[in-house]
C-alpha positions as CSV (number, residue, x, y, z in Angstrom):
1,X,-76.7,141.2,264.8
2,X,-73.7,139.4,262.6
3,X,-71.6,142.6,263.5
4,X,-72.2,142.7,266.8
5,X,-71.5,138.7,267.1
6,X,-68.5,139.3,266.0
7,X,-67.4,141.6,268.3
8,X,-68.2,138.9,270.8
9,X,-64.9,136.4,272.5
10,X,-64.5,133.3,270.3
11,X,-66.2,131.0,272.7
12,X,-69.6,133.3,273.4
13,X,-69.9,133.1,269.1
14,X,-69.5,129.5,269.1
15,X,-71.6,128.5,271.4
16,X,-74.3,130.9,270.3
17,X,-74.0,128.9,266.9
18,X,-73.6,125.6,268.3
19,X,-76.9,126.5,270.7
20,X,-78.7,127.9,268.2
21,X,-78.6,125.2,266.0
22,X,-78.9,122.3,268.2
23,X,-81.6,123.6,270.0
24,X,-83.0,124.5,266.6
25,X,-82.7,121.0,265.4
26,X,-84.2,119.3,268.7
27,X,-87.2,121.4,268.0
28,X,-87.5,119.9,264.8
29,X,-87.3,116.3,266.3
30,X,-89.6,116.9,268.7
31,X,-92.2,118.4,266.4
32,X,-91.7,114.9,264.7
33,X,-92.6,113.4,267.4
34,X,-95.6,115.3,268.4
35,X,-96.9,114.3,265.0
36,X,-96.0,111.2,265.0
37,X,-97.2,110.2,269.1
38,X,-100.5,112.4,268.4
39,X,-99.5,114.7,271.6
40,X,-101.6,118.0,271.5
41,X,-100.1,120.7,269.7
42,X,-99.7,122.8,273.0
43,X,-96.4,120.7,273.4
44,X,-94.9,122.9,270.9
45,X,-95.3,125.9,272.8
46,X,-92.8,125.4,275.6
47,X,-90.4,123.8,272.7
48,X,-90.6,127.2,270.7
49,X,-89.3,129.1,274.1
50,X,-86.8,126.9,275.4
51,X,-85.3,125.3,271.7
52,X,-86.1,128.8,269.7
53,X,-86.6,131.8,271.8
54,X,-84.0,130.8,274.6
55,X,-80.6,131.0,272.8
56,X,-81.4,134.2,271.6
57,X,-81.9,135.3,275.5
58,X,-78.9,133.6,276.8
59,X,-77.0,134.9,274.1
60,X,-78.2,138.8,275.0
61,X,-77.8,137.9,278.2
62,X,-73.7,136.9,277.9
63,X,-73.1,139.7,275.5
64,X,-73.7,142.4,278.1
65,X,-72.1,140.5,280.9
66,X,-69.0,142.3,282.4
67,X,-67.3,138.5,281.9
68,X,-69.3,137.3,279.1
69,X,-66.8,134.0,278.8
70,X,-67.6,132.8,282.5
71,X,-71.3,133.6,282.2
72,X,-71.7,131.8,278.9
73,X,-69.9,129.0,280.8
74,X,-72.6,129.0,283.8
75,X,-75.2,129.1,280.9
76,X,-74.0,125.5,280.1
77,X,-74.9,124.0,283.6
78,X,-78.8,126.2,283.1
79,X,-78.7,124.3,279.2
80,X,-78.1,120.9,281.3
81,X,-81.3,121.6,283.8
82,X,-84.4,123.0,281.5
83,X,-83.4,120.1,278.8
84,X,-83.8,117.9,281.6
85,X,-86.9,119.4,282.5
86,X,-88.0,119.6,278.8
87,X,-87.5,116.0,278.8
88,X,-89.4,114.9,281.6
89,X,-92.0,117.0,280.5
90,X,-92.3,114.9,277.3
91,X,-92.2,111.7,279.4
92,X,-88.3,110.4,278.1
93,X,-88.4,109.6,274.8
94,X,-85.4,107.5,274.2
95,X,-83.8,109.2,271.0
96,X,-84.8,112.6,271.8
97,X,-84.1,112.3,275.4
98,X,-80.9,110.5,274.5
99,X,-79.8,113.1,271.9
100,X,-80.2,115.9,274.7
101,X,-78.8,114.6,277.4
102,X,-75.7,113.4,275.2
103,X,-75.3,117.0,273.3
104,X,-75.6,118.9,277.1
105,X,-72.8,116.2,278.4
106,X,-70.7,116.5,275.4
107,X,-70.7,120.4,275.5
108,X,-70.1,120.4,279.0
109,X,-66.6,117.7,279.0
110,X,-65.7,120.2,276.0
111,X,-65.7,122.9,278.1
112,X,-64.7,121.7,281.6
113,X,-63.7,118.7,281.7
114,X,-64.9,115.3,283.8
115,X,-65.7,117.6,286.2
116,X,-68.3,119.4,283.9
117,X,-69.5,116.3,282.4
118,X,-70.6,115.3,286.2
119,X,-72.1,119.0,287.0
120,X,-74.2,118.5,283.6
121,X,-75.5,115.2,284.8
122,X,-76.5,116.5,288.1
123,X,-78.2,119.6,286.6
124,X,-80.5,117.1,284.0
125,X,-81.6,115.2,287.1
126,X,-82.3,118.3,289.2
127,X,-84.4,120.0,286.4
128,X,-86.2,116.0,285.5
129,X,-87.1,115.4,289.2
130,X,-88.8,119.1,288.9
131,X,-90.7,118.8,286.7
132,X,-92.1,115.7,287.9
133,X,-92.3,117.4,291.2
134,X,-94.8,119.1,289.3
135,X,-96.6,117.6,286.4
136,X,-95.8,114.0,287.6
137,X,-94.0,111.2,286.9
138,X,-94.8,109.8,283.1
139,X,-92.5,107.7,281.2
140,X,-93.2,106.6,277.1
141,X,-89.5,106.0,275.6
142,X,-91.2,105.1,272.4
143,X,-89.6,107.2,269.5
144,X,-91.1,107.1,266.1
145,X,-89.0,106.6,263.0
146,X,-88.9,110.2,261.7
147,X,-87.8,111.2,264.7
148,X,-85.4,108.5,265.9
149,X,-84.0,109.2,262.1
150,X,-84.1,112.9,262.6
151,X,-82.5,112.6,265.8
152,X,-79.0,110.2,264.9
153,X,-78.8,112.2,261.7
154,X,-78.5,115.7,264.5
155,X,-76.9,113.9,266.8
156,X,-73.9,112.3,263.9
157,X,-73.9,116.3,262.6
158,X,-73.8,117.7,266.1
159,X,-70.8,115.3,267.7
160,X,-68.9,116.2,264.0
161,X,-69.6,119.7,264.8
162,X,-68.3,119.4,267.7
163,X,-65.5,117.6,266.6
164,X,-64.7,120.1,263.9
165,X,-64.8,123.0,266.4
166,X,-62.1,121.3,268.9
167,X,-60.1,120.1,265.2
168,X,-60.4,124.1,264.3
169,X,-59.3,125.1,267.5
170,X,-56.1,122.6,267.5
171,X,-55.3,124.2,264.3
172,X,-55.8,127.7,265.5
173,X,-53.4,126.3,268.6
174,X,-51.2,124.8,266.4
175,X,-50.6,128.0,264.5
176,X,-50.7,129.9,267.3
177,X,-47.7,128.0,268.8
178,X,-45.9,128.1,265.1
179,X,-46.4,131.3,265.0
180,X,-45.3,131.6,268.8
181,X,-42.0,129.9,267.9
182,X,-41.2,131.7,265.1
183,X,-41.7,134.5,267.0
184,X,-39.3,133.2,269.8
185,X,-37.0,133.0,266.9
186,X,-37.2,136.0,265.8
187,X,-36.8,137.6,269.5
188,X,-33.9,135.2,270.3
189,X,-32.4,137.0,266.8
190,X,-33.1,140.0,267.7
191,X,-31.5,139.8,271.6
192,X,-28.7,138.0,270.0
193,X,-28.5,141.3,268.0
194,X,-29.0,142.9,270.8
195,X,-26.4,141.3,272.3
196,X,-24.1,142.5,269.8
197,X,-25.0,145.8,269.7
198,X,-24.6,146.5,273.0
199,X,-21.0,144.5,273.2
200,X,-20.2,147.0,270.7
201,X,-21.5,150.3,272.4
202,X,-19.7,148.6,275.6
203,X,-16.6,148.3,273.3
204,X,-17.6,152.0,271.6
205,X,-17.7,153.5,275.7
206,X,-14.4,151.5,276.4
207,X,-12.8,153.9,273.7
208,X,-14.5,157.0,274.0
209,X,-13.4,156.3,277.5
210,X,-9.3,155.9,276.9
211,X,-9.4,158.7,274.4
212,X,-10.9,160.5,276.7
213,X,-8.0,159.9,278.8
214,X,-5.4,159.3,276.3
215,X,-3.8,162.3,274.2
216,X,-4.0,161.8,270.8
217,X,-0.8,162.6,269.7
218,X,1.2,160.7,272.1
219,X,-1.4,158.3,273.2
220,X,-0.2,159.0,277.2
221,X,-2.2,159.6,279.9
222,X,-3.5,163.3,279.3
223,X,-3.4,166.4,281.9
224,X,-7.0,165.4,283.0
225,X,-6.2,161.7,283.5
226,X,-3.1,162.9,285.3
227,X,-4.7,165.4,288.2
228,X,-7.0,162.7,289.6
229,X,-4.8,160.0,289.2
230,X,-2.2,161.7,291.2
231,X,-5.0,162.9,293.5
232,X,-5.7,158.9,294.1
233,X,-2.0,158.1,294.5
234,X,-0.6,160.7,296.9
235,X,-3.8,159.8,299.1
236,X,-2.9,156.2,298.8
237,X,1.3,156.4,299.6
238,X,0.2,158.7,302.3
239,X,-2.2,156.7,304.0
240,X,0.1,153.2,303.5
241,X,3.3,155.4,304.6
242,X,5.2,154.9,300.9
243,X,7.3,157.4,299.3
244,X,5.7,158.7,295.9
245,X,8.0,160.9,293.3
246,X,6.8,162.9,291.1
247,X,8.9,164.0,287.5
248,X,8.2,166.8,285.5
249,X,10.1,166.3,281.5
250,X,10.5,169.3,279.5
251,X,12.2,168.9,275.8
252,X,15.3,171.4,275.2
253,X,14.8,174.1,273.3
254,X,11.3,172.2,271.2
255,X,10.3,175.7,270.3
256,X,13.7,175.8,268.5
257,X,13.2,172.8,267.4
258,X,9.9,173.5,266.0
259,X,10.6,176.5,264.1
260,X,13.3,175.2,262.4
261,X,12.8,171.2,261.6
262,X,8.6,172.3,260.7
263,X,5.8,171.0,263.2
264,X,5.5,167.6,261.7
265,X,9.1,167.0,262.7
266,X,8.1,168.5,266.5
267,X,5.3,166.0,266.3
268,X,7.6,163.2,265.9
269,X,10.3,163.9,268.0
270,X,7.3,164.7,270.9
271,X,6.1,161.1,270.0
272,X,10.3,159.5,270.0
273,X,10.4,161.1,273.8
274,X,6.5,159.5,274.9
275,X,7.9,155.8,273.7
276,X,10.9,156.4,275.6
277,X,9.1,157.1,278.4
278,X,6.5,154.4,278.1
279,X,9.0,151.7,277.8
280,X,10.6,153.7,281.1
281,X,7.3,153.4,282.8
282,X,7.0,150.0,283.0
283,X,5.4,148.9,286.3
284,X,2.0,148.8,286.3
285,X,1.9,151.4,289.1
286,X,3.9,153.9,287.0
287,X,1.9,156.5,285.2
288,X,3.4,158.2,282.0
289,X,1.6,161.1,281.0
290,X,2.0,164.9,278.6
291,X,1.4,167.3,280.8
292,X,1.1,169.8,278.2
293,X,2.8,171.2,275.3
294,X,6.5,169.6,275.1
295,X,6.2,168.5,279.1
296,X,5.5,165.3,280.4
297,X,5.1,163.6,283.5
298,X,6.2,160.5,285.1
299,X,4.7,159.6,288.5
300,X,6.3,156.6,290.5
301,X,4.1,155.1,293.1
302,X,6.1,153.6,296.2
303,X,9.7,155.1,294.8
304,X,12.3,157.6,297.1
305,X,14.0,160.1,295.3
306,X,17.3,158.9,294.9
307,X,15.5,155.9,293.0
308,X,13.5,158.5,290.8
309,X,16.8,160.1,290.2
310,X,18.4,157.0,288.9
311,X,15.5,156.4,287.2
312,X,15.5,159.9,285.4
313,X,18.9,159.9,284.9
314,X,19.1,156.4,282.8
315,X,15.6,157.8,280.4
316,X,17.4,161.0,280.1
317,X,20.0,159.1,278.7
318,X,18.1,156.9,276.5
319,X,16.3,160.4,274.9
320,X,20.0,161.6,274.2
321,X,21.3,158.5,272.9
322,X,18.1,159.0,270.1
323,X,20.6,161.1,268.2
324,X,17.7,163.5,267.0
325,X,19.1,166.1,265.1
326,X,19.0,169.8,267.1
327,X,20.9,172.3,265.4
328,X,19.8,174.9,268.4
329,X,20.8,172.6,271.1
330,X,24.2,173.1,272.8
331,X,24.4,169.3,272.7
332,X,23.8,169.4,268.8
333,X,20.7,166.8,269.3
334,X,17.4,166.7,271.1
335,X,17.6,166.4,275.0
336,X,15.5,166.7,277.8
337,X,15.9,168.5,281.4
338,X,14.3,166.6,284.1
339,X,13.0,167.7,287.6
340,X,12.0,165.5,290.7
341,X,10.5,166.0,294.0
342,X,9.6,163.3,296.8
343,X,6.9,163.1,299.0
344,X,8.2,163.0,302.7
345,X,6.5,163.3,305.7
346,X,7.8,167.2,306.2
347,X,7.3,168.6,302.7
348,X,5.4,168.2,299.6
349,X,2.0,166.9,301.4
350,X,0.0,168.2,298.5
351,X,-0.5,167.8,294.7
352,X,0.2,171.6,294.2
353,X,3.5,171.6,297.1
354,X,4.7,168.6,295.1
355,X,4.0,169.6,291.7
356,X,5.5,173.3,292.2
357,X,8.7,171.2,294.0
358,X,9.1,169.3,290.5
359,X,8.4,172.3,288.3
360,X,11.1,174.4,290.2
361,X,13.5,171.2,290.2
362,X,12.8,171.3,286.4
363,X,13.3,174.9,286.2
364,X,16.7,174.8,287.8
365,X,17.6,171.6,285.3
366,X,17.1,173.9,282.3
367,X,18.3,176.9,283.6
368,X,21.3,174.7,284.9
369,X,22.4,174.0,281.7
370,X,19.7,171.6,279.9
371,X,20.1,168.0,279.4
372,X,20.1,167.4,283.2
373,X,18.3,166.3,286.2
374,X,17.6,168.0,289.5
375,X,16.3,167.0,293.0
376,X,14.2,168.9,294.9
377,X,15.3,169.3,298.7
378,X,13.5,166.6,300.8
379,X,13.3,169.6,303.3
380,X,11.5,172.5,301.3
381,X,13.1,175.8,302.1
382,X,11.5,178.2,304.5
383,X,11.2,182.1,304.1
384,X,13.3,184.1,306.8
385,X,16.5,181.9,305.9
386,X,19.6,183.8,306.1
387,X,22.5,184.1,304.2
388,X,24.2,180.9,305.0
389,X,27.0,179.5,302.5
390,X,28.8,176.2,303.2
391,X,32.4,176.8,305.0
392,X,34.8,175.1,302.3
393,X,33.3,178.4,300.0
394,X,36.4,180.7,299.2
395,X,36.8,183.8,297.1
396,X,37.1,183.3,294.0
397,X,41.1,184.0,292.8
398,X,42.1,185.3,288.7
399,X,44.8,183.2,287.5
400,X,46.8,184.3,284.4
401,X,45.7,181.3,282.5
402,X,42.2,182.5,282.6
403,X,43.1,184.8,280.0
404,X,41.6,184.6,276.8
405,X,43.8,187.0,275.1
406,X,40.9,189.4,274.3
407,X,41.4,192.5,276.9
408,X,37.9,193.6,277.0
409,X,36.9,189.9,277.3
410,X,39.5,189.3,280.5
411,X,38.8,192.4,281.9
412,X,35.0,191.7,282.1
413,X,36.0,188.1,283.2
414,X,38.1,189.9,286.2
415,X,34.8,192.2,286.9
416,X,32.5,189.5,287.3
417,X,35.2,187.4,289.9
418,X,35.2,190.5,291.9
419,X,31.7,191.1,291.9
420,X,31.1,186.8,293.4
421,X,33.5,187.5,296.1
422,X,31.9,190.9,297.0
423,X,28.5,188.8,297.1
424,X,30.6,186.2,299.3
425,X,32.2,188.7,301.5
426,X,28.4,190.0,302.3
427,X,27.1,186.7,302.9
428,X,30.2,186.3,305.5
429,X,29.6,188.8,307.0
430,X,26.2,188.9,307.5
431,X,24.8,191.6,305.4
432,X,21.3,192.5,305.3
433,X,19.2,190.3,302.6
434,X,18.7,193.9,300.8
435,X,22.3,194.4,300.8
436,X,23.0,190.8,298.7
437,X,20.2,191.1,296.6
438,X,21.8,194.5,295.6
439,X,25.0,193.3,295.1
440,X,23.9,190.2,292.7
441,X,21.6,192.5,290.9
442,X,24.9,194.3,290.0
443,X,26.3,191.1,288.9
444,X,23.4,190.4,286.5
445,X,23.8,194.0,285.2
446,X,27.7,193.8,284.6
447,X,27.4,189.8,283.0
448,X,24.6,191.3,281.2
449,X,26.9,193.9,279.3
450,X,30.1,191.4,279.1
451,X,27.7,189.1,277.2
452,X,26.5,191.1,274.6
453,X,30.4,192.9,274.2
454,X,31.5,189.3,274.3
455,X,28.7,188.2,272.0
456,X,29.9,191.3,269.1
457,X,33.6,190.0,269.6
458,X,32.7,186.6,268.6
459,X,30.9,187.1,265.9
460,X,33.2,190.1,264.5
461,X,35.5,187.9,264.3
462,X,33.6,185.1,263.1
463,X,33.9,182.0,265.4
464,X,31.3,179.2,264.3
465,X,29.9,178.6,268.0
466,X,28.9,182.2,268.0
467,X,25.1,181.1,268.2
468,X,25.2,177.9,270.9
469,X,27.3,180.3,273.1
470,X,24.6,183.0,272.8
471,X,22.2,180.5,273.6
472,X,24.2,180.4,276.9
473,X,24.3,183.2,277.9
474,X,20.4,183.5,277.7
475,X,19.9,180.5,279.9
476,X,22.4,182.2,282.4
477,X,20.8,186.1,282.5
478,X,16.9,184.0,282.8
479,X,18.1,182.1,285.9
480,X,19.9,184.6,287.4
481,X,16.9,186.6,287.6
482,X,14.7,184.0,288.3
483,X,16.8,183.1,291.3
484,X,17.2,187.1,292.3
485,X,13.8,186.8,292.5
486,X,13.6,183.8,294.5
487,X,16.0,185.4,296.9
488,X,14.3,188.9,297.2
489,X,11.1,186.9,298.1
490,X,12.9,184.9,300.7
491,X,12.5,181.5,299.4
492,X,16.0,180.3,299.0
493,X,19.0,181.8,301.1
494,X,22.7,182.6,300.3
495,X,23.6,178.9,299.1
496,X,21.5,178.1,296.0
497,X,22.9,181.9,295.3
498,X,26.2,180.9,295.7
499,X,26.5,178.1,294.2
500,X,25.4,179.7,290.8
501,X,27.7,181.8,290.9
502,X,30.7,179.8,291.4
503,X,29.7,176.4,289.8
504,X,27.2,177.2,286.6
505,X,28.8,181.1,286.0
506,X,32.3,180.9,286.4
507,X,33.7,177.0,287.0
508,X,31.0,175.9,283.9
509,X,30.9,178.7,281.8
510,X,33.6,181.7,282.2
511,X,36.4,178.7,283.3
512,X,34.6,175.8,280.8
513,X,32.4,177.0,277.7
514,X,34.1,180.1,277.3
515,X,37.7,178.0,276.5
516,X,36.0,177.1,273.1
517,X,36.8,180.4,271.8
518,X,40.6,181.1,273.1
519,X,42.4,179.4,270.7
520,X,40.2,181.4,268.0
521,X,40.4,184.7,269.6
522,X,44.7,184.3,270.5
523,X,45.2,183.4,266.6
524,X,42.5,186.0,265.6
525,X,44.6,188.4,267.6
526,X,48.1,186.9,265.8
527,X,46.4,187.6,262.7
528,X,45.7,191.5,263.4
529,X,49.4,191.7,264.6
């Protein structure tokens, strides 16, 4: 029985108790007072059901309700009308009668209120006026001493009761809401923590985010960053009708570089050319990024090419003016060759048309030479061009004072003008592509063999440039065939041709680089005299 009490909700237990004993103790009086009024002993008999056996019953009976709590509540009101009836039955004595009626009301406010209190009263005189429905109407409010004593000493011990039950359940409240608080504390603690945390992760994502975007070495904008970005922006300038360029940024000769400074050396002198170009880049629309390797890019939003030009021109400068040691440079210090192309309305409508413009813009930068920029047309050439060459181009005429003083030298020198004006005199007169092609192939075969005769001489007889000039002639014999190649496959016609041959072979190199070496070669050939 205790066990299964317990299992019971808080208030079924108490009022089991509380019933139990009151009941128990109003059986008690009125035994007293049967004694003591001489009523016959048959009296007792509906006292043991209702104050002894009826607790027990309307406990089993809220202990296998489906809502024990609200039947034990309803049982109040039942209390309320068979004391009443109890009463009447024993015609109204005053303390008894008084003693019930007060411990039903009491119970009753405790539990619901004024409202309760009223309910109760009602339910006394329904179950009074029944029973004197029934047995009649008798009144004797005389109450004898042991039961008028019995009766205030159970009513003082039932109202402290009750007062101890509501004082326990403040306390219980009054924990429960300590308890609550510290609780509310804690929680606030632990979302401030939270809080924290997740300003953290939100800090953690921000990173993982830019170094997911950033290369580490240089901390620009990486490849990936770069493709969609550029996506974005071309769809943008397109749409709004603004001009977007586009740079690609190689380093001269970094593999050079590399081998001979180390890698940690590379690794600066990568990271010397990304602050150069972040403090280029510095509008907000501009995007600075490594592209790979020792390229880079430079994309500039809303910018025409002769802008980007200027532009490219000033940060090649800058890189130069670094004075970063580069024994394999022809410059004797690091540079960088730059190329550009322009989004227009005619060419370059793509990511891929404008980054292949760029990369054969930088392509004919280093091959150019180095330490340059180049443009790419604004009108992309077409396949099917012919071999048209500007009209102020003239044959190219040996002079005496080309001489180096070296006869296989000048005689290779007179080979190679003769074979530019036989390339010349095709273009002028119309020859077949195949016929060109041909004849510039020759070319590359016959500068092939005066560099490395020319190369022998200068080293045989020991000038110090020997090296940078062989450098030269590498970068000259790799663009020659890359623009053979070009030509065969009928992407650039006779001019880009041409002017190879008559500014970057002859008026640059043959009439400029190779002057380095006459005075050493005419007193070389004193000496031998």
């Amino acid at each position: 029985m205790a066990g299964h009490l317990k299992r019971q909700p808080w208030l079924v237990r108490t009022h089991h108790r509380l019933r139990a004993v009151s009941f128990a103790l109003l059986f008690v009086a009125t035994a007293l007072h049967q004694a003591d009024q001489d009523l016959p002993a048959t009296v007792l008999i509906p006292a043991f059901l209702l104050l002894l056996v009826y607790p027990q019953l309307q406990f089993w009976r809220a202990s296998r309700s489906t809502d024990p709590i609200q039947t034990e509540l309803r049982s109040l009101l039942l209390d309320s009308f068979l004391l009443g009836a109890f009463m009447a039955a024993l015609a109204f004595p005053l303390w008894l009668s008084f003693s019930a009626a007060l411990g039903t009301l009491t119970n009753n406010a405790a539990n619901k209120g004024w409202r309760g209190a009223r309910h109760a009263l009602a339910a006394l005189g329904c179950g009074a006026l029944l029973e004197m429905a029934f047995g009649g109407f008798h009144f004797s409010p005389k109450t004898g001493l042991p039961a008028t004593a019995f009766c205030m000493l159970g009513l003082t011990g039932y109202l402290l009761a009750m007062n101890h039950i509501g004082f326990s359940r403040n306390a219980q409240l009054r924990r429960a809401k300590k308890n609550l608080q510290l609780r509310e504390q804690e929680l606030l603690a632990a979302n401030n923590s939270l809080q924290q945390h997740l300003h953290e992760i939100h800090s953690l994502q921000e990173q993982l985010r830019e170094q997911a975007v950033r290369d580490p070495l240089t901390n620009l904008y990486n490849r990936r960053y770069l493709d969609s970005t550029l996506e974005r922006e071309l769809s943008r300038c397109k749409r709004d009708g603004q001009a977007l360029s586009l740079m690609m940024i190689d380093v001269d000769h970094f593999k050079n570089f590399n081998d001979h400074y180390g890698h940690l050396a590379g690794d600066e002198a990568l990271k010397s050319v990304a602050r150069g170009l972040q403090a280029s880049a510095k509008r907000a629309s501009d995007l600075a990024a490594r592209y790979g390797g020792e390229e880079f890019t430079w994309v500039l939003a809303d910018t025409d090419g002769a802008t980007a030009q200027r532009l490219a021109e000033d940060f090649r400068a800058a890189i130069a003016a670094l004075q970063i040691a580069h024994e394999h440079s022809l410059q004797g210090r690091l540079t960088v060759s730059i190329g550009i192309a322009t989004l227009s309305n005619t060419a370059y409508q793509t990511v891929a048309a404008l980054t292949r413009a760029a990369d054969a813009a930088l392509y004919r930068a280093k091959h150019g030479g180095r330490n340059q920029v180049r443009l790419a047309p604004i009108v992309p050439r077409r396949s099917g061009l012919g071999n048209r060459i500007p009209a102020n181009f003239v044959p190219l005429v040996w002079h005496q004072a080309h001489e180096c003083g070296d006869p296989t030298i000048d005689a290779q020198h007179q080979q190679l003008f003769g074979d530019a004006n036989d390339i010349l005199y095709a273009m002028l007169a119309a020859k077949p592509r195949e016929a060109v092609a041909a004849l510039f192939a020759k070319l590359i075969s016959d500068a092939t063999e005066h560099f490395e005769d020319e190369e022998d001489i200068l080293i045989g007889t020991g000038f110090a440039g020997a090296a940078l000039h062989m450098a030269i002639h590498r970068e000259l014999a790799e663009h020659a065939d890359y623009l053979l190649g070009r030509y065969t496959a009928l992407e650039i016609d006779g001019t880009e041709l041409f002017q190879f041959l008559a500014h970057d072979l002859v008026a640059r190199h043959m009439l400029g680089a190779d002057r380095a070496f006459f005075n050493h070669i005419q007193q070389t050939s004193s000496v031998a005299a």
